[in-house]
N, C-alpha and C positions, 0 to 999 in steps of 0.2 A: 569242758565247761560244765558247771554244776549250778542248777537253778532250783532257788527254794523260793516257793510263793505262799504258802500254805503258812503261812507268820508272817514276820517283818522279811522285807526281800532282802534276797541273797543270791549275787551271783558270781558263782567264783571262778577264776583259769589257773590252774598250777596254785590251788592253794590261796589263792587272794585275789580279794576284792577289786568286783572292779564296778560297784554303786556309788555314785556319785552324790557328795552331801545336799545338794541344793535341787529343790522341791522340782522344777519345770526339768531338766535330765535325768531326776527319780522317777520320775510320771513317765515319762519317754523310755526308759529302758525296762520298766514295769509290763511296758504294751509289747512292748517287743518280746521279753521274755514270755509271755505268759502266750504269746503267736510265736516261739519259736521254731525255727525251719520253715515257715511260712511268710509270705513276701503279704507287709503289710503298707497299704497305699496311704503315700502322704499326706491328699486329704483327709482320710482316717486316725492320721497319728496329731492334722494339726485339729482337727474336732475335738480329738481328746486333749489338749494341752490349752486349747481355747475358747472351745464350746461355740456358740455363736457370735462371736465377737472376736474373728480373726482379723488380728491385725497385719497392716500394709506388709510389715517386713517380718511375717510370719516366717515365709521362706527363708530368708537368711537366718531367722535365728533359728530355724529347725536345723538348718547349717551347722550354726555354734554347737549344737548339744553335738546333734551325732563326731563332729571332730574333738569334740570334749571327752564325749563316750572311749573315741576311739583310742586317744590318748591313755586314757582307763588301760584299756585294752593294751597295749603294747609296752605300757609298765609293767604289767602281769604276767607277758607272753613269756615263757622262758626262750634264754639268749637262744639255743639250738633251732627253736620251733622253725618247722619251713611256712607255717602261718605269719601271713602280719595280721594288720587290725584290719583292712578292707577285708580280708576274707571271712573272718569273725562277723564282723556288722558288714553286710554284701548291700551295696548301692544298687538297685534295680531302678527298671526306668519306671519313674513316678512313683517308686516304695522303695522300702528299706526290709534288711532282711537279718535275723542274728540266725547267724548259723550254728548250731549245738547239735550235740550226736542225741539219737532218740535213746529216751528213758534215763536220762542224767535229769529229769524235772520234776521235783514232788509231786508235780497236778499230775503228769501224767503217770506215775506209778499210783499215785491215789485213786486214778481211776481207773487203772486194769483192776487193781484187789477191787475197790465197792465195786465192778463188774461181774467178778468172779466169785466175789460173795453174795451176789443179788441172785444170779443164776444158781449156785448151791442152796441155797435158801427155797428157792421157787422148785428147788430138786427135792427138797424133802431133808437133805443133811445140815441140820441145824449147828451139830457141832463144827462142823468146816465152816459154815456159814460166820458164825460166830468169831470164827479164829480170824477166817482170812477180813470179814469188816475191821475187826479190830485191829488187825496189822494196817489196814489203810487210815483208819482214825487217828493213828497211832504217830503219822506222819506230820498232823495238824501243830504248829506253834503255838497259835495263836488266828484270830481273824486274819485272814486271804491280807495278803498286802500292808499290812498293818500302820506301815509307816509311811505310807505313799499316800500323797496328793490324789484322789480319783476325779477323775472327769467324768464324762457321761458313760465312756465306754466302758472306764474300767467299775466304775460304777453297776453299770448290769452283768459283767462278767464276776466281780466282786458276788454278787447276789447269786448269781447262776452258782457258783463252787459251792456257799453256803448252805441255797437249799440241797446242794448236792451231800453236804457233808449230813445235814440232818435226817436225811433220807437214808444216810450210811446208820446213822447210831440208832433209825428207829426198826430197821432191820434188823441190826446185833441185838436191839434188846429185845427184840420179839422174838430172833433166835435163842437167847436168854431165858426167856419167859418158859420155850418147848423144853429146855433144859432142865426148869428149875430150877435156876438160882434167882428169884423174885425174892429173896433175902438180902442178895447180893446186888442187887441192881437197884434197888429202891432206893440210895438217895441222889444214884445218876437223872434218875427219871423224876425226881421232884424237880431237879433243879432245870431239866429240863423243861418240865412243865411250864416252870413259872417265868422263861425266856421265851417258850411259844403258847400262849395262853389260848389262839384260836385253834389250836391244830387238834383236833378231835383223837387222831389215831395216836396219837402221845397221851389224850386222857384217860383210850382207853386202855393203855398198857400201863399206866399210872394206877387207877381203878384195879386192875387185877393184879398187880403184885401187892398190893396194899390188902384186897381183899384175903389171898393168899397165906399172908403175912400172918392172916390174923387181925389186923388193923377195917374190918366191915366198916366203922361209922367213918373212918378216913374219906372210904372210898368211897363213899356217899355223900361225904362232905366236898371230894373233891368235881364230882356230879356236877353238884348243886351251885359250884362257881365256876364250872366251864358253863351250864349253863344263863347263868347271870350273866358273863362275859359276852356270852353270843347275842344275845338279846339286848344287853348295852353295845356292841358295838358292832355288831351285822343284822340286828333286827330279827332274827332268825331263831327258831326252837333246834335243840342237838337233833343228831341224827337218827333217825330208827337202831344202831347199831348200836348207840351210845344208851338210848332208852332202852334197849331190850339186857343190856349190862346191867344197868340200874336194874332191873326188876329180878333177874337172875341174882344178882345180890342179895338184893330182898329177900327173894324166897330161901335163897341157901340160911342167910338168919332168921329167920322163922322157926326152917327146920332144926336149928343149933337151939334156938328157945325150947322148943316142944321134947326135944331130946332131954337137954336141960332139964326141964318140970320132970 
């Protein structure tokens, strides 16, 4: 079985599909995958399909989907398989289970590399650092789920990959930055910028390949609206960290003036 989450879901057995077009068994097999080989309890599964407003004959229709699922499953199986579909979706008592071999799942190869690049990074080898996030970014389709229904659960798990994944690109480009290629990287990091406009440690790697660049009024500019932003919308002045950039700017053009003269 092969499970891609990291875009529109995808789960395949022998080559095909076995996602179901209609929204409440996309939402259901989305949880499951995204928990696979882990037994996830049916109040859990009907939370997320209903939120608080479970209805009387929730249980049966939890029923419907997973032998809908299963049916999925068993068109898919090849003839030979000594698999059927209960062993794929494993009925436990009070949960449901998909069973998939470890590391057939984007999320989780996603997260060995940004692991293995977090820890390179944090070692001082920027270049490995750099390759191995990039090979995990690299995994990305699109937003987490993209085409799925979320409930509440998969709603914070949605969230949880995402600041994971922006955590991955602000590591590569900071690895980036030790490389010099702030050339290169500078219109990643706009456009990231202006998808996370609170995030301070994106300004400040924003600010210094701009500064770099050559571009000083940019990156002054660019200051000047993260702090506007904090202040309209957290009430709050930038960080000492982000001030003390600004000012190192400053003075580096000063010095380029006086040279200049």
């Amino acid at each position: 079985m092969e499970i891609e989450i990291l875009g529109p879901l995808n789960v395949r057995i022998a080559d095909r599909s076995i996602v179901p077009r209609a929204g409440k068994p996309r939402q259901l097999l989305a949880l499951l995958a995204l928990r696979s080989g882990h037994i996830v309890p049916i109040p859990t599964l009907m939370e997320e399909l209903w939120g608080e407003h479970i209805p009387r004959s929730a249980q049966t229709t939890l029923q419907t989907y997973v032998l809908q699922l299963r049916r999925l499953i068993k068109t898919a199986l090849p003839a030979d398989s000594p698999c059927t579909p209960k062993d794929v979706l494993i009925t436990r008592f009070g949960s449901y289970q998909l069973n998939s071999e470890p590391g057939l799942c984007d999320a989780t190869l996603f997260q060995q590399k940004a692991t293995a690049g977090t820890r390179a990074f944090e070692q001082g080898a920027a270049a490995e650092a750099s390759a191995l996030l990039g090979d995990a970014l690299s995994l990305w389709r699109g937003p987490a789920l993209a085409d799925v229904p979320a409930g509440r659960i998969l709603e914070i798990e949605m969230l949880a990959m995402d600041e994971a994944r922006t955590r991955a690109q602000e590591l590569r480009l900071e690895a980036d930055l030790q490389l010099g290629r702030h050339g290169e990287i500078l219109g990643e990091l706009m456009i990231l910028a202006a998808h996370h406009p609170l995030n301070e440690n994106i300004c400040v790697l924003l600010m210094t390949a701009l500064h770099r660049s050559g571009h000083t009024w940019r990156a002054l500019e660019a200051y000047q609206q993260q702090r506007a932003t904090l202040a309209r919308e957290l009430g709050v002045a930038p960080s000492s960290r982000l001030q003390r950039l600004r000012q190192e700017i400053l003075g580096a053009g000063r010095s380029e003036e006086r040279r200049a003269a």
